[in-house]
C-alpha positions as CSV (number, residue, x, y, z in Angstrom):
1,X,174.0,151.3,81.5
2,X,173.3,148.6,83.6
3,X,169.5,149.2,82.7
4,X,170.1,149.2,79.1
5,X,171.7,145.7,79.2
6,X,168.6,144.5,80.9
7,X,166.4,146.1,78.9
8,X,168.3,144.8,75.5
9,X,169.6,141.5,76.1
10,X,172.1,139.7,73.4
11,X,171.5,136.1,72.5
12,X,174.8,135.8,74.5
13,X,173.7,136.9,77.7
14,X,170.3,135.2,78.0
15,X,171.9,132.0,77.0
16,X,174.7,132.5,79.2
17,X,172.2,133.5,82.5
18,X,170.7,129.7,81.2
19,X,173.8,127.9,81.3
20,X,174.6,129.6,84.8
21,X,171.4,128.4,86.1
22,X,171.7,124.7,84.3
23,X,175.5,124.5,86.3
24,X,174.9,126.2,89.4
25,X,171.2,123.6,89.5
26,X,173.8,120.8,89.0
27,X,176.7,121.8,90.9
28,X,173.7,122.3,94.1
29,X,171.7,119.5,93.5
30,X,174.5,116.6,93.0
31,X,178.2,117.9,93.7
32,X,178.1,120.1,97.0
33,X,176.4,117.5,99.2
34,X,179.3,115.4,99.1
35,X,181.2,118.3,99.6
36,X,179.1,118.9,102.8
37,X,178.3,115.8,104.4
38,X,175.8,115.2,107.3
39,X,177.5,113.7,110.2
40,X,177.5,109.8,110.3
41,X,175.2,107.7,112.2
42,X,174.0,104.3,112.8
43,X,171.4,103.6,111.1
44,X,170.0,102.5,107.3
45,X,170.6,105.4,105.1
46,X,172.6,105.0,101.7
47,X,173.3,108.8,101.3
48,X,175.0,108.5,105.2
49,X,177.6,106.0,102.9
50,X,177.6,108.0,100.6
51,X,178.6,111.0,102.5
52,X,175.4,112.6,100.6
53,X,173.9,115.6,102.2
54,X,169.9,115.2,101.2
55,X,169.3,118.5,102.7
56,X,171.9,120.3,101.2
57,X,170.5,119.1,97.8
58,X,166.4,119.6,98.8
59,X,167.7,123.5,100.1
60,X,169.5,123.6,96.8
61,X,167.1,123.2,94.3
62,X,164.5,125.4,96.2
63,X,166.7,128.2,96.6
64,X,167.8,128.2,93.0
65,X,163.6,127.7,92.3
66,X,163.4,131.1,94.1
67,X,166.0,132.9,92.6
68,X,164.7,132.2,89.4
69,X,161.0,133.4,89.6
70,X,162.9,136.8,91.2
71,X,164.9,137.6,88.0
72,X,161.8,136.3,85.8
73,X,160.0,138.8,87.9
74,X,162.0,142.1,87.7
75,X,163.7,141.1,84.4
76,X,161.6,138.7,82.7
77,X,163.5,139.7,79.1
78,X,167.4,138.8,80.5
79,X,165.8,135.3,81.0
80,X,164.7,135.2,77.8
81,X,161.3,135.1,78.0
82,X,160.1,135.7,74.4
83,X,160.9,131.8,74.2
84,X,159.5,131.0,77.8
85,X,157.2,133.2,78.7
86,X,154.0,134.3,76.7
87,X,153.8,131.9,73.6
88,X,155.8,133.6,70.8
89,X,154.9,133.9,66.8
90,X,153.8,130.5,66.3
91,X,152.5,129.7,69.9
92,X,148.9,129.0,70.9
93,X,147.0,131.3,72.9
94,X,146.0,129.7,76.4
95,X,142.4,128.5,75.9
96,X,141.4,127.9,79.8
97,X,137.5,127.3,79.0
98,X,136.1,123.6,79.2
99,X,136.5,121.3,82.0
100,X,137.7,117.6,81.9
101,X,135.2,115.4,80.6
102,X,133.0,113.7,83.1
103,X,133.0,110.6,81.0
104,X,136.6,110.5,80.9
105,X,136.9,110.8,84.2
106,X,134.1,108.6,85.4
107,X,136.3,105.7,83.5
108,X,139.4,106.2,85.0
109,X,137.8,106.5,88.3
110,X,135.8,103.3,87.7
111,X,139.2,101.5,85.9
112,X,141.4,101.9,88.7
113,X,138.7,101.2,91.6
114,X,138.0,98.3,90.2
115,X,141.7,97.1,89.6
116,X,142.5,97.8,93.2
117,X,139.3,95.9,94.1
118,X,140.1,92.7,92.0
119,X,143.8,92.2,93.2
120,X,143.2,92.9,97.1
121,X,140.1,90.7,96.9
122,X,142.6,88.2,95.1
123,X,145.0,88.8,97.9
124,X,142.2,88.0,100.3
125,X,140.9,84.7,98.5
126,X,144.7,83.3,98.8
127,X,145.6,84.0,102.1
128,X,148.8,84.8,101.5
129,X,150.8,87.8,103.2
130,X,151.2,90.4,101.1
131,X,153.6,92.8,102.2
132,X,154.9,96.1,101.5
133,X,151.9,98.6,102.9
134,X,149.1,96.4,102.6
135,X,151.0,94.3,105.0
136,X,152.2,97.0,107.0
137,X,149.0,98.9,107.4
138,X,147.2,95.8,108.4
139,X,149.3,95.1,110.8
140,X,149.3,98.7,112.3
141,X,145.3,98.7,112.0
142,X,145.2,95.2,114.1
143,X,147.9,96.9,117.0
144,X,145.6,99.7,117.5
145,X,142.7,98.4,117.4
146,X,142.3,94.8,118.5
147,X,145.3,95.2,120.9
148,X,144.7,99.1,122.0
149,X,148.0,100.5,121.4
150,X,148.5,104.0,121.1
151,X,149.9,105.7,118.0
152,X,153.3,107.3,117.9
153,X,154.4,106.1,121.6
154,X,153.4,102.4,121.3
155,X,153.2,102.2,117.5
156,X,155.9,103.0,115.0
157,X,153.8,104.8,112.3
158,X,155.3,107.3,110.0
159,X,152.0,109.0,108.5
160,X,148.7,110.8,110.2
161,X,145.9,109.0,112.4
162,X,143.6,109.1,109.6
163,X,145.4,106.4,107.4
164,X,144.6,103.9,109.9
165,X,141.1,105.5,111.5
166,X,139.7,105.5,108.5
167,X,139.6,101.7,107.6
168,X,139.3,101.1,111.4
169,X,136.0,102.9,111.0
170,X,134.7,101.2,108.4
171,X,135.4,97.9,109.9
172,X,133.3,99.1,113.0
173,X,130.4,100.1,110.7
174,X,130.4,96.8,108.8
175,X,130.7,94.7,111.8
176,X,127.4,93.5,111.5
177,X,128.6,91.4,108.7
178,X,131.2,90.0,110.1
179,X,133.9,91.6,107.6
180,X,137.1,91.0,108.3
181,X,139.8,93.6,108.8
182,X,141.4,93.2,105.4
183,X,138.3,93.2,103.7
184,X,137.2,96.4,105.6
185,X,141.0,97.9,104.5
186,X,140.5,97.1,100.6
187,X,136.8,98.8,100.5
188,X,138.6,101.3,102.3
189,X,141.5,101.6,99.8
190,X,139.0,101.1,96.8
191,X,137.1,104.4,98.4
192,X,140.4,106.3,98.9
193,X,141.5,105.6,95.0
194,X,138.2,106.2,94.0
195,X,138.2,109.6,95.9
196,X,141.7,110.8,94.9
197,X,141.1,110.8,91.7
198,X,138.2,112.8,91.8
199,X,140.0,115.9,94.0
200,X,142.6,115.5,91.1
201,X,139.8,115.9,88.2
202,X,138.3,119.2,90.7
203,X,142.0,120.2,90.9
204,X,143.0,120.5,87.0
205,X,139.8,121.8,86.6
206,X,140.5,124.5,88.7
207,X,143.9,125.9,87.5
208,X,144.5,127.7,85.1
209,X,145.2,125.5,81.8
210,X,144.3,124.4,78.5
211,X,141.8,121.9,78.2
212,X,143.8,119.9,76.4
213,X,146.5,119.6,79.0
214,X,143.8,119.3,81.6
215,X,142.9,115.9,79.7
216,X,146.5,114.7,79.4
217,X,147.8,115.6,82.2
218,X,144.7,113.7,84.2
219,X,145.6,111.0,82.3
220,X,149.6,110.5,82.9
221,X,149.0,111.4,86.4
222,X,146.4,108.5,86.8
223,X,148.9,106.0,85.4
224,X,151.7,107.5,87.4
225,X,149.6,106.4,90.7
226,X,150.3,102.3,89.3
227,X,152.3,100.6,92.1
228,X,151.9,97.2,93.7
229,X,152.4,98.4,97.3
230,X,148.6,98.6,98.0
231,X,148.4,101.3,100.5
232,X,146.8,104.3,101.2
233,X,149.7,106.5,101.6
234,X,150.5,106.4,97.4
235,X,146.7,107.2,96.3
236,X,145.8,110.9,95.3
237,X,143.4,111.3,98.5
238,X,146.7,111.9,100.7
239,X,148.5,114.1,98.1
240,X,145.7,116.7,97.0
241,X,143.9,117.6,99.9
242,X,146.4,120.3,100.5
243,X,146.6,121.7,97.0
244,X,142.3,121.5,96.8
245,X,141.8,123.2,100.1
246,X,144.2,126.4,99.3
247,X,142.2,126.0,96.0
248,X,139.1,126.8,97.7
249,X,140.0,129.3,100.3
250,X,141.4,131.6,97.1
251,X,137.9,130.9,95.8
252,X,136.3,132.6,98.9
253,X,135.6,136.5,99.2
254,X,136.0,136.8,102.6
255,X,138.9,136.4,105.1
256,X,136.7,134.4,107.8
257,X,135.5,132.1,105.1
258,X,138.7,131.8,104.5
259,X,140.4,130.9,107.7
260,X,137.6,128.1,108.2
261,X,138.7,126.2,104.9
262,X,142.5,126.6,106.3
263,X,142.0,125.9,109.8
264,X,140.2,122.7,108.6
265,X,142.6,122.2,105.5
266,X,145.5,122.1,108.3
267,X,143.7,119.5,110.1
268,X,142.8,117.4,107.5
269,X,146.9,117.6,106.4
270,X,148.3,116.7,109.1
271,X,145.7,114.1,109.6
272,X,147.3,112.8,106.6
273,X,151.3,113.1,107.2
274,X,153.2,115.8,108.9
275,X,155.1,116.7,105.8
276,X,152.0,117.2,103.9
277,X,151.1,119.4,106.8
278,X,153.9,121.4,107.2
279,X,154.0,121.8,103.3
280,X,149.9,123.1,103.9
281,X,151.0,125.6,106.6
282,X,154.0,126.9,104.4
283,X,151.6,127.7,101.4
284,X,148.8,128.7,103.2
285,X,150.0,130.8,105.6
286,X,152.0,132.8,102.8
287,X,149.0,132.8,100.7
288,X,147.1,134.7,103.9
289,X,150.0,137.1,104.2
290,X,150.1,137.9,101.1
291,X,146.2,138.7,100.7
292,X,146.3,141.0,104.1
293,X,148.5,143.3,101.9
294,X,145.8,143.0,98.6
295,X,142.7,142.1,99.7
296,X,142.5,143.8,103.7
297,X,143.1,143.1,107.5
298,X,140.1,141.0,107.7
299,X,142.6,138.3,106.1
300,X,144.8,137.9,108.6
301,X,142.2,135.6,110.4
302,X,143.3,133.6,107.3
303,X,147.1,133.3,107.9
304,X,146.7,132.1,112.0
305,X,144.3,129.9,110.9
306,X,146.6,127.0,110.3
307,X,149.1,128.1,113.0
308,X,146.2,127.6,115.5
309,X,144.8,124.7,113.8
310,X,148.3,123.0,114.2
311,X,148.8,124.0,117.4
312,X,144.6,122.3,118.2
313,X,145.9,118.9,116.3
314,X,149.0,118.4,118.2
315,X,147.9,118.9,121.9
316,X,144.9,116.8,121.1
317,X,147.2,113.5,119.2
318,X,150.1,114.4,121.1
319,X,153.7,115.4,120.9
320,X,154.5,111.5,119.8
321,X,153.0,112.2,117.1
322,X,156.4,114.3,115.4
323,X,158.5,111.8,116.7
324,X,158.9,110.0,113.5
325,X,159.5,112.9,111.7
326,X,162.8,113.5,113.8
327,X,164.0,110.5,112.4
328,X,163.5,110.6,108.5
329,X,164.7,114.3,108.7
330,X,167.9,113.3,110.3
331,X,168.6,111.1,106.8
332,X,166.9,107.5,107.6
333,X,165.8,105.9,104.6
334,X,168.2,108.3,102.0
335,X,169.0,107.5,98.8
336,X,171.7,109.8,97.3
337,X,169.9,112.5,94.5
338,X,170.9,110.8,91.7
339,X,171.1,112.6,87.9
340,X,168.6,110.2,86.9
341,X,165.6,111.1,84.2
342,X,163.2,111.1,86.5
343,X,165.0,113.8,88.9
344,X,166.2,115.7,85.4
345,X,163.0,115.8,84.0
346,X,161.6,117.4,87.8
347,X,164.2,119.7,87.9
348,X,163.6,121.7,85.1
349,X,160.1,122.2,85.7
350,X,160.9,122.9,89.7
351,X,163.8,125.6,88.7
352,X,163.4,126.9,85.0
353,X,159.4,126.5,84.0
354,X,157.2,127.0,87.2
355,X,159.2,129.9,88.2
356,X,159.2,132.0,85.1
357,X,155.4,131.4,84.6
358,X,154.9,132.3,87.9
359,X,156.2,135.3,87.3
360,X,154.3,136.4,84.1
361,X,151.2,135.5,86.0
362,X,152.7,138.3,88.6
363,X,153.5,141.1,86.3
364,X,149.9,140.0,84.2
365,X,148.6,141.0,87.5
366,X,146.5,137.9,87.3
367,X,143.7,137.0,90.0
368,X,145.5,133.1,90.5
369,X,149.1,134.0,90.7
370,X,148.6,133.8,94.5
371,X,147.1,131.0,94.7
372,X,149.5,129.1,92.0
373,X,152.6,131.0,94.0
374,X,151.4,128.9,97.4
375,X,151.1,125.2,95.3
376,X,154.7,126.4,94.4
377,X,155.3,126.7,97.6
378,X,154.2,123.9,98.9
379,X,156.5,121.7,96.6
380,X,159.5,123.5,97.6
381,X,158.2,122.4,101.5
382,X,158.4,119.0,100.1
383,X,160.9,118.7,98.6
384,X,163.1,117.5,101.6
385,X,160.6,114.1,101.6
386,X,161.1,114.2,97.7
387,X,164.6,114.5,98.0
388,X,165.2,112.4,101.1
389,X,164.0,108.8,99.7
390,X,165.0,110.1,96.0
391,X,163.6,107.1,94.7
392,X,160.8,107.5,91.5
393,X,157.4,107.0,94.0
394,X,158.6,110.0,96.4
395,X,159.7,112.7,93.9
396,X,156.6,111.9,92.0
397,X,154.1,112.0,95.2
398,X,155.3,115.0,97.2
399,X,156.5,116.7,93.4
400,X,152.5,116.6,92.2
401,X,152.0,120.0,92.6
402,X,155.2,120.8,90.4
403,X,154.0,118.4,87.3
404,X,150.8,119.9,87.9
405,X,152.0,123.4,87.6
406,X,154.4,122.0,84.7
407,X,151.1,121.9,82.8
408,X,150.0,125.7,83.6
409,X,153.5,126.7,82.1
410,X,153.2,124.5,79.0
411,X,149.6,125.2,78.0
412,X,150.6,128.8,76.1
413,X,153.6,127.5,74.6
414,X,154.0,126.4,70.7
415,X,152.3,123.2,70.1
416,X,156.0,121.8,69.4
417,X,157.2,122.7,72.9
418,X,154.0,121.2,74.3
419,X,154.7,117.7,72.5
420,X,158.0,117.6,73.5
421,X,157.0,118.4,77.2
422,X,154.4,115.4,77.0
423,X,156.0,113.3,75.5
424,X,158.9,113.6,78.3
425,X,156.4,113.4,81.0
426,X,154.8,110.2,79.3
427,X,157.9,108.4,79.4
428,X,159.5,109.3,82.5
429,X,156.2,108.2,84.2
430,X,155.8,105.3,82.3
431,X,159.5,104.5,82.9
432,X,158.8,105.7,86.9
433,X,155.7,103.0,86.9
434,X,158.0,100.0,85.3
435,X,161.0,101.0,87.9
436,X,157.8,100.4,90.8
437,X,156.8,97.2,89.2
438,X,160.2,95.6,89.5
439,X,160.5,96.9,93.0
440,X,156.7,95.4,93.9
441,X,157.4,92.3,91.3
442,X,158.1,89.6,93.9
443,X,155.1,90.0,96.0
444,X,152.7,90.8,92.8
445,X,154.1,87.6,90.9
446,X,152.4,85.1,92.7
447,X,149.3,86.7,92.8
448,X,148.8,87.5,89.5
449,X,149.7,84.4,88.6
450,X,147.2,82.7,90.7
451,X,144.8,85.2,89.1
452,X,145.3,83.8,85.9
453,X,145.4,80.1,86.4
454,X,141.7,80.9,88.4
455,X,140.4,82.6,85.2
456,X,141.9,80.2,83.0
457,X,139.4,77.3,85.6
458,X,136.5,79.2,85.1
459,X,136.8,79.6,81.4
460,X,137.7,75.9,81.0
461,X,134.8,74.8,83.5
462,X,137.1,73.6,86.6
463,X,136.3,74.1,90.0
464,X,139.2,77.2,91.2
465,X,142.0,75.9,93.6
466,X,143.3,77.5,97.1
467,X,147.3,78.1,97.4
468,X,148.2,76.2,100.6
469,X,149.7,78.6,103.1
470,X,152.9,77.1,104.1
471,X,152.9,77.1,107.7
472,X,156.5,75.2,107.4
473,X,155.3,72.2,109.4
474,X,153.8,74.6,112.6
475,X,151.6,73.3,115.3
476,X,149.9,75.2,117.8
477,X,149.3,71.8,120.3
478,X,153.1,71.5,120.0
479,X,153.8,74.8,120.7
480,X,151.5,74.7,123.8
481,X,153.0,71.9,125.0
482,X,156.1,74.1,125.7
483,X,154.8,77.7,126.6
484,X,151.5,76.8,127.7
485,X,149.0,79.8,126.9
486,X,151.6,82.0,127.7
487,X,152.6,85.2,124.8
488,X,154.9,84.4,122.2
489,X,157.1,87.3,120.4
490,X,157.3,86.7,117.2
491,X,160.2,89.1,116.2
492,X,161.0,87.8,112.6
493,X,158.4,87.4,110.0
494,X,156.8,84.5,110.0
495,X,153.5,83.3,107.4
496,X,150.0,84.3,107.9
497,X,148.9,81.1,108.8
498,X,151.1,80.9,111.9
499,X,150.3,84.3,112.7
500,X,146.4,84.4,112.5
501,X,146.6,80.8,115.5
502,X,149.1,83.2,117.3
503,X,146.2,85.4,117.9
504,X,143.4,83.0,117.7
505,X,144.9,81.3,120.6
506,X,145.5,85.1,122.7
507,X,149.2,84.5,122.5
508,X,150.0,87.1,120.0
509,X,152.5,89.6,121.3
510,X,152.4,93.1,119.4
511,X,155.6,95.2,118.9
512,X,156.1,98.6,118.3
513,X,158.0,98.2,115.3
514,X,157.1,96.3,112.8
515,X,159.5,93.7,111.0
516,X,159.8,95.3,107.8
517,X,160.3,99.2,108.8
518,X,162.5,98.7,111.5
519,X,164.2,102.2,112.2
520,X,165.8,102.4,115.9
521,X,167.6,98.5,116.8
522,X,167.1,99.7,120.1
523,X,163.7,100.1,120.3
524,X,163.3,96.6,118.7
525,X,165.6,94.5,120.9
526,X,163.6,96.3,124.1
527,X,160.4,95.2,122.9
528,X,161.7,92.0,122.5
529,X,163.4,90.9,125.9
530,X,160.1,91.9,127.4
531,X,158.8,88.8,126.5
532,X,159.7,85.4,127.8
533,X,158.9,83.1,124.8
534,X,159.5,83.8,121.7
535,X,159.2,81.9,118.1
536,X,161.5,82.2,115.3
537,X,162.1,80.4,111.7
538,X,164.8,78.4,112.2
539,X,168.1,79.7,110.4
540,X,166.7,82.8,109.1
541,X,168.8,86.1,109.7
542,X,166.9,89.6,109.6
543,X,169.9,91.5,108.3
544,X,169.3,94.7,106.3
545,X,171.7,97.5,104.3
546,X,171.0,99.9,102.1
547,X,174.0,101.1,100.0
548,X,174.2,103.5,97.1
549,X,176.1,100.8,94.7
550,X,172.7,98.5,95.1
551,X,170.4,100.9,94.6
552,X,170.0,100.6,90.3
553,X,166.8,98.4,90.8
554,X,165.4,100.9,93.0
555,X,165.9,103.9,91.2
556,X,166.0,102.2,87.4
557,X,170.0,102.7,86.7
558,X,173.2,102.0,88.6
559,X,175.2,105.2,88.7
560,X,178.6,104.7,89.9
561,X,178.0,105.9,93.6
562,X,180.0,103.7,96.1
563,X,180.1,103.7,100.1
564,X,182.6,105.7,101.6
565,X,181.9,105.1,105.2
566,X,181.4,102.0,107.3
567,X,178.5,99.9,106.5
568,X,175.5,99.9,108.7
569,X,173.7,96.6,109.2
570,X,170.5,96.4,111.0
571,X,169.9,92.9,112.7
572,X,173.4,92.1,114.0
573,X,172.8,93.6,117.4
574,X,169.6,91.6,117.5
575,X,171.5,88.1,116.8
576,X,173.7,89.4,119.7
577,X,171.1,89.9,122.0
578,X,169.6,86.6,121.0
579,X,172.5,84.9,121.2
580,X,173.8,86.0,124.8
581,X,170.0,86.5,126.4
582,X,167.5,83.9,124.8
583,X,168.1,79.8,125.1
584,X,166.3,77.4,122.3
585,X,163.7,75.6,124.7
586,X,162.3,73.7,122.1
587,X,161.5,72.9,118.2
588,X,158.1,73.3,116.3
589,X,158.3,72.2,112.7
590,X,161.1,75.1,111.2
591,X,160.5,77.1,113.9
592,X,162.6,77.1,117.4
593,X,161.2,77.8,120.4
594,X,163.1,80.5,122.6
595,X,163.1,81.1,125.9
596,X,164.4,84.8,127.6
597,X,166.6,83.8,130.6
């Protein structure tokens, strides 16, 4: 009986197993988390006020992911796969010969290298601080190398070694021209773009897709990557290494061969983030595993490779090195999951599409199901760093593999299923990119602008003009005259001018956190009251909140969410501590001059 009913299923029941699936995705994803709320804590997180449980939501969806490519596997019809699966009377027949066009390519690579090249160089020629990661990583790049402290235990930095080696290198190889550390960061960034995009064009051309979708999807993806921050942790060349290294170890024959592409591909991850290498070990080792059981022993080389290569990366960075991970995972930096297009649109390729052609390409017995099952797998690994920020830049980065995979799943469908799925990709991108803009708006304004009035003297035969920095009336002879040559904290943010005679002068004082990404008070206010002098802008306050009624021009609409426990506030215990152990010694311009009794 009950074999009939899978073997013969009524309109009723498939579209009832939908709707199941559609409510219980739902009910996991945005009602049970408040239902069971992590504990509270100190600290900024909007989902901690909103009594939002990110990993209840991240577990969630990748459970109910799971569950569906099981039924699409053993009973593919009760999920109504004659309108899912294989395309039906109508459909197209997957085409997966021809590659992405090299000329194609070759101008979106040369496009967006050159963008980035233009506006960091214009960044440069102001001398203005930019902030967001450009700022950041240049200050992280100048702590560890011009001052010699040591990632993880004297540096707060969230991501691998390699985001800040790499431009450190170059700068040591163009020393002899006496290139400065921000120009050696944007040829670095220009490189990394450049780069990315390419392991993304080897990437689509390596999946299994039509070569139509291989050409659009290239393209949306390459927009999607349009954000103002500047750093190298939102360019392709941290996001696909993973997904292009398992590509290549299913390409090889042989297990060894194998293992040698994994052990490095682990490396080369967690170089990059621990998340992305976590997510690498996941897929991989499950990839191994499963080829000891179809392909021979010899494979199990394979599946310790990135156990062992792990194991090699941490004793030689250290244990400091997962430090930071301890504190995003414990819900710093969460925004609630929100029902918004962006998360819809992701959902129902992570739960409903992906899954079900996963499973056809099981049953099909095809030679890349593996392969595509362990990129699955590795978005389901991310999903707690998607789900955990929840804003439109993180569920698009660590969710690449999903849209990717999106495009496997689409590619055999009828051509009016394909537009509809484009043309709902296109704008929740586009509408993903504008939502970035606005967020990067305030630090982007002035430089474009400046941009355009420095055409606009060229074209009209006038010399171009340098924006003043604003030092706010700051002299270093003054400030001597009251500290000597002694170090000065500078705790609060103060311009690049004043900054760059800091540490002309030797009297620069590094901290481990820097202003904008400060995660532990603690930490901050201990750095701090190990120096003796200090400089601050007079009157300015660093206070920060996050909480989910203020989050609609970070995540592009304001759902009714609301705080529903006490408000953290980072900087009040640093007034405190200002207040009870610092005295003003003296005034410089808008700056006051403190002294740690």
């Amino acid at each position: 009986m009950c074999d009939t009913i899978f073997a013969m299923p009524t309109r009723w029941t498939v579209w009832g197993l939908r709707l199941t699936i559609l409510l219980a995705t739902c009910l996991g994803v945005f009602i049970f988390p408040f239902l069971l709320p992590a504990p509270y804590f100190q600290g900024v997180s909007a989902s901690n006020l909103a009594g939002f449980n990110n990993e209840i939501a991240a577990l969630a969806a990748a459970s109910l992911g799971a569950s569906v490519f099981l039924l699409a596997l053993k009973w593919p019809k009760i999920l109504g796969e004659d309108s899912f699966g294989p395309a039906a009377d109508g459909g197209v027949q997957l085409k997966e010969h021809g590659l992405i066009s090299s000329g194609l390519v070759g101008v979106v690579v040369l496009f967006w290298g050159g963008a980035v090249f233009l506006f960091g160089a214009q960044i440069i020629r102001l001398g203005v601080r930019y902030e967001y990661d450009w700022g950041y990583f240049l200050n992280r790049i100048s702590m560890h190398a011009d001052f010699g402290r040591k990632l993880y235990s004297q540096i707060e930095f969230p991501y691998g070694p390699w985001l800040l080696e790499f431009p450190i290198a170059v700068r040591a190889i163009l020393s002899p021209f006496h290139v400065s550390t921000a120009g050696a960061y944007l040829l670095t960034l220009v490189l990394q773009v450049m780069a990315g995009l390419l392991l993304l064009a080897y990437l689509i051309n390596h999946i299994p897709m039509s070569k139509p979708w291989r050409a659009v999807i290239f393209l949306l993806l390459s927009v999607g990557m349009m954000v103002g921050n500047m750093g190298p942790n939102h360019t392709f060349v941290r996001f696909t290494p993973q997904l292009v290294f398992l590509v290549v170890a299913w390409k090889c024959k042989r297990g060894w061969e194998a293992a040698l592409w994994i052990f490095a591909g682990e490396a080369v991850c967690l170089g990059l983030s621990p998340e992305i290498g976590f997510a690498f070990l996941v897929g991989s080792f499950t990839f191994a595993l499963y080829s000891c059981f179809t392909k021979g022993r010899t494979w199990a080389w394979a599946a310790a490779a990135p156990i062992v290569s792990a194991m090699v990366f941490l004793t030689i960075e250290g244990w400091p090195y997962l430090n930071r991970v301890g504190g995003s995972a414990h819900g710093l930096y969460s925004f609630p999951v929100e029902p918004l297009p962006f998360i819809l649109v992701f959902l129902f390729a992570l739960v409903w599409m992906v899954p079900v052609c996963l499973a056809r390409f099981f049953r099909q017995r095809r030679a890349e199901a593996p392969m595509l099952a362990a990129l699955y797998l590795m978005s389901l690994a991310l999903l707690p760093a998607a789900f955990g920020r929840a804003d439109p830049a993180h569920v698009y980065w660590n969710g690449l593999s999903v849209l990717l995979l999106s495009a496997v799943a689409i590619s055999s469908r009828p051509r009016w299923q394909q537009i509809v799925w484009g043309a709902c990709l296109a704008i929740v991108i586009l509408w993903m990119c504008n939502i970035n803009r606005q967020v990067n708006w305030w630090e982007m304004k002035p430089v474009l602008r400046a941009e355009a009035a420095s055409f606009r003297d060229v074209v009209e035969g006038r010399r171009p003009r340098r924006i003043p920095q604003d030092d706010e009336g700051f002299s270093l002879q003054s400030l001597q005259a009251i500290v000597g040559h002694n170090p000065v904290a500078t705790p609060l943010q103060i311009p690049l001018q004043v900054e760059e005679s800091l540490r002309a002068s030797g009297q620069y004082t590094p901290s481990f956190y820097n202003f904008s990404f400060t995660a532990a008070e603690d930490r901050w206010i201990q750095d701090f009251n190990e120096s003796k002098w200090a400089l601050l802008p007079a009157g300015e306050k660093y206070e920060h909140v996050e909480r989910p009624e203020d989050l609609g021009g970070v995540l592009g609409l304001r759902l009714p969410y609301r705080s529903r426990r006490p408000v953290f506030v980072t900087g009040v215990r640093f007034a405190q501590n200002l207040a009870e152990n610092w005295k003003v010694r003296g005034v410089v311009g808008n700056y006051l001059v403190y002294e740690h009794e």
